[in-house]
C-alpha positions as CSV (number, residue, x, y, z in Angstrom):
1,X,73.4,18.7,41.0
2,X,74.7,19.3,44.5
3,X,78.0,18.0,44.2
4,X,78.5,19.6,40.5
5,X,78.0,22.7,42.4
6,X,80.8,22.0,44.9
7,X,82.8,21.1,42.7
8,X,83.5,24.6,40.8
9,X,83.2,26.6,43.9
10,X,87.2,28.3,43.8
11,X,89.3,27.3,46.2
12,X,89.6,29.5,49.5
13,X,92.3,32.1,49.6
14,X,93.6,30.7,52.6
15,X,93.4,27.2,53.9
16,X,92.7,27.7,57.1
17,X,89.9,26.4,59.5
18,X,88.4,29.3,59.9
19,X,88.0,29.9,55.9
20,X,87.0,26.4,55.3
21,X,83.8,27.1,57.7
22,X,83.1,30.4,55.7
23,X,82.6,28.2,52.7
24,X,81.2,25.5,54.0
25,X,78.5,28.3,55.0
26,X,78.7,29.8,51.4
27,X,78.0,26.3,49.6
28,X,75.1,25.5,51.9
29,X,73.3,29.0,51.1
30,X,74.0,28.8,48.0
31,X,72.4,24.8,47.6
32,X,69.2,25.9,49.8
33,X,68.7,28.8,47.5
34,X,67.9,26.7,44.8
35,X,64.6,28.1,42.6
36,X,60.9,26.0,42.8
37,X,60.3,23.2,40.2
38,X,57.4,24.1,38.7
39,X,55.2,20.7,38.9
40,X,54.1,19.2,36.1
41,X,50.4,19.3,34.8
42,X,48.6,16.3,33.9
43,X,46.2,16.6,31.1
44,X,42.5,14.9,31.2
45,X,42.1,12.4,28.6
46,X,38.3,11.4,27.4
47,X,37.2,8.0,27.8
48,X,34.0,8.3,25.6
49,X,33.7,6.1,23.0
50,X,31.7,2.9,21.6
51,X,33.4,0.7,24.7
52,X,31.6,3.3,27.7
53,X,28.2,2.9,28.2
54,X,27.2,6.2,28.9
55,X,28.6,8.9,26.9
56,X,27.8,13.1,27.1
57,X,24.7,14.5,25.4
58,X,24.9,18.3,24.5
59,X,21.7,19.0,25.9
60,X,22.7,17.7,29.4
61,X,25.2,19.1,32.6
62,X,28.8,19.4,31.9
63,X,31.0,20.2,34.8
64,X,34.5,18.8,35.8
65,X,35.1,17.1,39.5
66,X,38.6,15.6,40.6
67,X,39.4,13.6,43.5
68,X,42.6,13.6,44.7
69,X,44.7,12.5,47.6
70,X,46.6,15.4,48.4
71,X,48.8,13.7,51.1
72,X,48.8,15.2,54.1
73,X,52.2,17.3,55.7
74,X,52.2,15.0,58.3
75,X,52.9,11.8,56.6
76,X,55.8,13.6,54.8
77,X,58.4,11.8,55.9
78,X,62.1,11.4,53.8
79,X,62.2,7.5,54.3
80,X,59.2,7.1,53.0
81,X,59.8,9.3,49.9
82,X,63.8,8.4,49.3
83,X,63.8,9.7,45.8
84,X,62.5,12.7,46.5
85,X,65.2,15.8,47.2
86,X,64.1,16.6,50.7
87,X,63.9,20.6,49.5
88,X,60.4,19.4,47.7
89,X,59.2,17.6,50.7
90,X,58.9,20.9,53.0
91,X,55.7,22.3,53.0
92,X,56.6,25.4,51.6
93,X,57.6,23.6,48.6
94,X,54.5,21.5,48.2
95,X,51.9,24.1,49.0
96,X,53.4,25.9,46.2
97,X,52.7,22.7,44.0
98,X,49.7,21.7,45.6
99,X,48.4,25.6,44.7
100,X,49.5,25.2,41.3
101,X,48.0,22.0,40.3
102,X,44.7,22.8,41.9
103,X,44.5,26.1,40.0
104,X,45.2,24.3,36.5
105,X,42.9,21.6,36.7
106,X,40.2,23.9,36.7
107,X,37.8,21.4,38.2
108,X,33.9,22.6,39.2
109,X,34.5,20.4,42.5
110,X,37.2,19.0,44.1
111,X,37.1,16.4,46.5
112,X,40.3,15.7,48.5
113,X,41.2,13.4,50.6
114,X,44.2,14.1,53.3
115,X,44.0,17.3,54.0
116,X,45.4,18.9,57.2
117,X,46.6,22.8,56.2
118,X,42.7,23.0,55.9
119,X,42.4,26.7,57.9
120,X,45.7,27.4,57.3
121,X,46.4,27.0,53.7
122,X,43.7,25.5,51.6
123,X,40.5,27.3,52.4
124,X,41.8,30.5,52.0
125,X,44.1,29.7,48.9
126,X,40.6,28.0,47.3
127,X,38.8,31.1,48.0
128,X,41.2,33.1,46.0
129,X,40.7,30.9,43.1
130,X,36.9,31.2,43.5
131,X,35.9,28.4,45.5
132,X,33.9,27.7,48.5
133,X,34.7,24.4,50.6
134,X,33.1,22.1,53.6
135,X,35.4,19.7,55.4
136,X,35.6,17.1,57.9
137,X,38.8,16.5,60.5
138,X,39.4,12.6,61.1
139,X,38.4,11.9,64.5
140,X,41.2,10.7,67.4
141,X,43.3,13.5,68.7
142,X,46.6,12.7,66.8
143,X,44.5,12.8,63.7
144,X,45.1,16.0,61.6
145,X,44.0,15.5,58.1
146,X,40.4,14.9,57.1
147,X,38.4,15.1,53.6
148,X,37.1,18.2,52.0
149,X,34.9,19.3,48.7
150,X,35.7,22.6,47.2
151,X,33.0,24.1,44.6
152,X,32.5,26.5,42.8
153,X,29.4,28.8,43.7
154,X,29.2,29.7,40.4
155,X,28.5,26.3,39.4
156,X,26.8,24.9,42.8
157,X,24.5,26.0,45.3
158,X,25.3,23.9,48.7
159,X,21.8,23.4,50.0
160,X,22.9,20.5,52.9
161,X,25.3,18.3,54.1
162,X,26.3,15.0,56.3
163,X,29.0,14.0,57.6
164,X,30.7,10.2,57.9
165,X,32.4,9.2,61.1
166,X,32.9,5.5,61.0
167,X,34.1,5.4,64.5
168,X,29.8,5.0,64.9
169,X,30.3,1.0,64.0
170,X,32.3,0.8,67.1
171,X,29.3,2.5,68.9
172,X,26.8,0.1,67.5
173,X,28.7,-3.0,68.7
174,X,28.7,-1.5,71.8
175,X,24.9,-0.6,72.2
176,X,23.7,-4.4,70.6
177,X,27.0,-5.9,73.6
178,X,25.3,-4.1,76.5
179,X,23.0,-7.0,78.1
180,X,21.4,-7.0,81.6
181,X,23.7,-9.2,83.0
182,X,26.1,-7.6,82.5
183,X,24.8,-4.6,83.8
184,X,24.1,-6.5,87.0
185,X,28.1,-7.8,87.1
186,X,29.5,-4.3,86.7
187,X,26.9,-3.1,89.6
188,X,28.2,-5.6,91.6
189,X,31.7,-5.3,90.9
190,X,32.3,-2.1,91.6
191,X,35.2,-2.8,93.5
192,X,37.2,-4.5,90.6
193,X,36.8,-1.0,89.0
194,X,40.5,-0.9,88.9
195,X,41.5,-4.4,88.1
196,X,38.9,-4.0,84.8
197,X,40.6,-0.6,83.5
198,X,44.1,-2.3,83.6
199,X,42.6,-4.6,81.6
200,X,41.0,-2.7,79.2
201,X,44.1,-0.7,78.7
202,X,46.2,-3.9,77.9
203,X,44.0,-4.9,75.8
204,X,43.8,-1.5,73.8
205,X,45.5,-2.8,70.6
206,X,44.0,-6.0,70.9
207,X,42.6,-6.2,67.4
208,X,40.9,-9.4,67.7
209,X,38.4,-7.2,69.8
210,X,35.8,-5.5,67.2
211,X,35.9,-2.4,69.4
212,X,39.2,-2.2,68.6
213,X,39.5,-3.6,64.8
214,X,36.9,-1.2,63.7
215,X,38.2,2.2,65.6
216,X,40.5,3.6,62.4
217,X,39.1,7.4,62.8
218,X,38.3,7.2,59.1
219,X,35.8,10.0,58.0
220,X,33.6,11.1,55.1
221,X,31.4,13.7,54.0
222,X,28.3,14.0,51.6
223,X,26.8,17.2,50.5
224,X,23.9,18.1,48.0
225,X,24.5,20.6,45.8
226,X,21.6,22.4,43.0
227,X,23.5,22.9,39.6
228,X,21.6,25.8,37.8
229,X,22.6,25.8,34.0
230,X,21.9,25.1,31.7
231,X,18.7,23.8,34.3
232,X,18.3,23.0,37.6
233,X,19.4,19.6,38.6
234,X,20.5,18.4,42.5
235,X,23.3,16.2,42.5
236,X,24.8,14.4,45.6
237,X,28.9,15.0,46.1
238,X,30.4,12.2,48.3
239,X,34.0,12.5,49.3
240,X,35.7,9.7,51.8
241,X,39.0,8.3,52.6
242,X,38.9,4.4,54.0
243,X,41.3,2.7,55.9
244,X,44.6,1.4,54.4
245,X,46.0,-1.5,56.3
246,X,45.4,-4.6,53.4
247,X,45.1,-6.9,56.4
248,X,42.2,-5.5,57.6
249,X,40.0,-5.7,54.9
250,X,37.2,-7.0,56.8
251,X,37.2,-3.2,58.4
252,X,37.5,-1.7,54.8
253,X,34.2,-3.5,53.7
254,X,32.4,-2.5,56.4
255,X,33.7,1.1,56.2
256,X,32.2,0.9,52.7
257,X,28.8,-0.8,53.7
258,X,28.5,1.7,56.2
259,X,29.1,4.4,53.3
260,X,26.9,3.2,51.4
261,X,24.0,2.4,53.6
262,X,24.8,6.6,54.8
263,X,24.7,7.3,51.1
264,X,21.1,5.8,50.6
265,X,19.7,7.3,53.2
266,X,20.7,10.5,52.5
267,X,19.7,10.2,48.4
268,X,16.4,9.6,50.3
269,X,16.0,12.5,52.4
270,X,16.9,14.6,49.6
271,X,14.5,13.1,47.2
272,X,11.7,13.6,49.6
273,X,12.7,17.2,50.5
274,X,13.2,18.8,47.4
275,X,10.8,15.9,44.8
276,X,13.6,15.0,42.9
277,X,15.9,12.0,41.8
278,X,19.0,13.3,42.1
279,X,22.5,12.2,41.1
280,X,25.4,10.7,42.9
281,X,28.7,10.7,42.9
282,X,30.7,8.7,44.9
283,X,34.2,9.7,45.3
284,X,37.8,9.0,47.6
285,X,40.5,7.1,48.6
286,X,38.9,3.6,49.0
287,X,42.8,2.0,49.3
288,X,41.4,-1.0,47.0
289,X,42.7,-1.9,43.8
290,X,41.3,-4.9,41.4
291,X,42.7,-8.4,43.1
292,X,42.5,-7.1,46.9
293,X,42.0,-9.4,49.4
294,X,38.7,-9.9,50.5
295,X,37.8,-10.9,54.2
């Protein structure tokens, strides 16, 4: 499209340097002016039918929830997307997208994984659609994104949430390593102070060491929620995003014991506050697709 425009710009009056730039300038306006693509909007499909084994009743709760990996601005990056003009990789362009997506999936929740324009762009962009939201920033100072569930009040009372940091397993190695000899060698060793923190930070990406395998910053968040109409009903909203690396799944399955172990516990609490059996729903980025390798 680019060079067809080029192509029929007229020819400059004169050919001299100076009128050259001029166009040059005029032909890189006019391809940065170029109007938004409207994205295109996916439509749900039903999977009811005699092969699912539970199916809708019209006396029961209707409401939609999506989850969706929104992909984070910060891991926009051209090489990784080389078939994408880079016009529709700048934020601008995407929050437009992202915006009109959201808005025509018309979901009751959504649960998104990725998200780092959190304060900047999507809680107040969600609000003007009608939503509220709760969110959760990945631990690690580089780490920007983090997970979010948007509701709609109108739908959903919020009455509690949790939040996932699985950054504790590291902490839990660390409290069942700490023995008493080993209190007694760092007492008396005091002098090696320096010598040890060398070592440590050498040995920071060593990822044959559990405190390091297991440190990905990934997060989650869990939330209950008391749905009104057409009766009252308190369902659990669980949104998470796992690590990716494939060679580490031994770090993705214990992400996901960890979420689920977090999971029962809070179904628990919740049952025993409020003397109900409430729903579940589990959603995210889990990075894990039928046929994974399994530790």
């Amino acid at each position: 499209m680019f060079s067809t425009t080029l192509h029929h710009l007229p020819r400059p009056i004169r050919s001299s340097f100076t009128s050259c730039r001029v166009c040059r300038k005029i032909v890189s306006r006019r391809m940065s002016t170029n109007p938004a693509i409207e994205p295109k909007v996916r439509k749900f499909e039903s999977v009811e039918g005699a092969d699912i084994s539970s199916t809708s009743q019209s006396d029961g709760i209707r409401f939609r929830l999506v989850s969706y990996n929104i992909l984070a601005q910060v891991y926009v990056k051209s090489a990784l997307f080389p078939h994408s003009p880079p016009a529709c990789l700048k934020w601008k362009a995407r929050s437009h997208a992202i915006h009109s997506v959201l808005k025509n999936l018309e979901a009751d929740f959504f649960c998104l994984q990725e998200v780092d324009e959190y304060d900047s762009f999507y809680r107040k962009n969600m609000e003007s659609l009608g939503y509220s939201g709760i969110y959760i920033q990945r631990t690690g100072q580089r780490k920007r994104d983090g997970c979010a569930i948007f509701y709609k009040p109108s739908c959903a009372e919020l009455i509690t949430k949790e939040r996932i940091e699985y950054n504790d397993l590291v902490d839990s190695i660390k409290a069942d390593s700490v023995t008493c000899s080993e209190q007694k060698i760092e007492t008396s060793n005091e002098r090696k102070g320096d010598d040890k923190a060398k070592d440590s930070r050498k040995d920071s990406r060593d990822l044959n060491d559990p405190l390091v395998r297991l440190k990905r910053d990934c997060v989650g968040i869990m939330a209950a929620f008391r749905i009104n109409k057409p009766f009252q009903h308190i369902v659990i909203v669980a949104n998470t995003h796992l690590y990716w690396d494939p060679e580490l799944a031994d770090v993705k399955l214990a992400q996901a014991k960890y979420l689920l172990s977090r999971l029962a516990q809070f179904r628990t609490l919740i049952s025993d506050e409020f003397e109900c059996t409430p729903s579940v729903l589990l959603a995210g980025d889990f990075n894990s697709i039928p046929g994974d390798k399994r530790p």
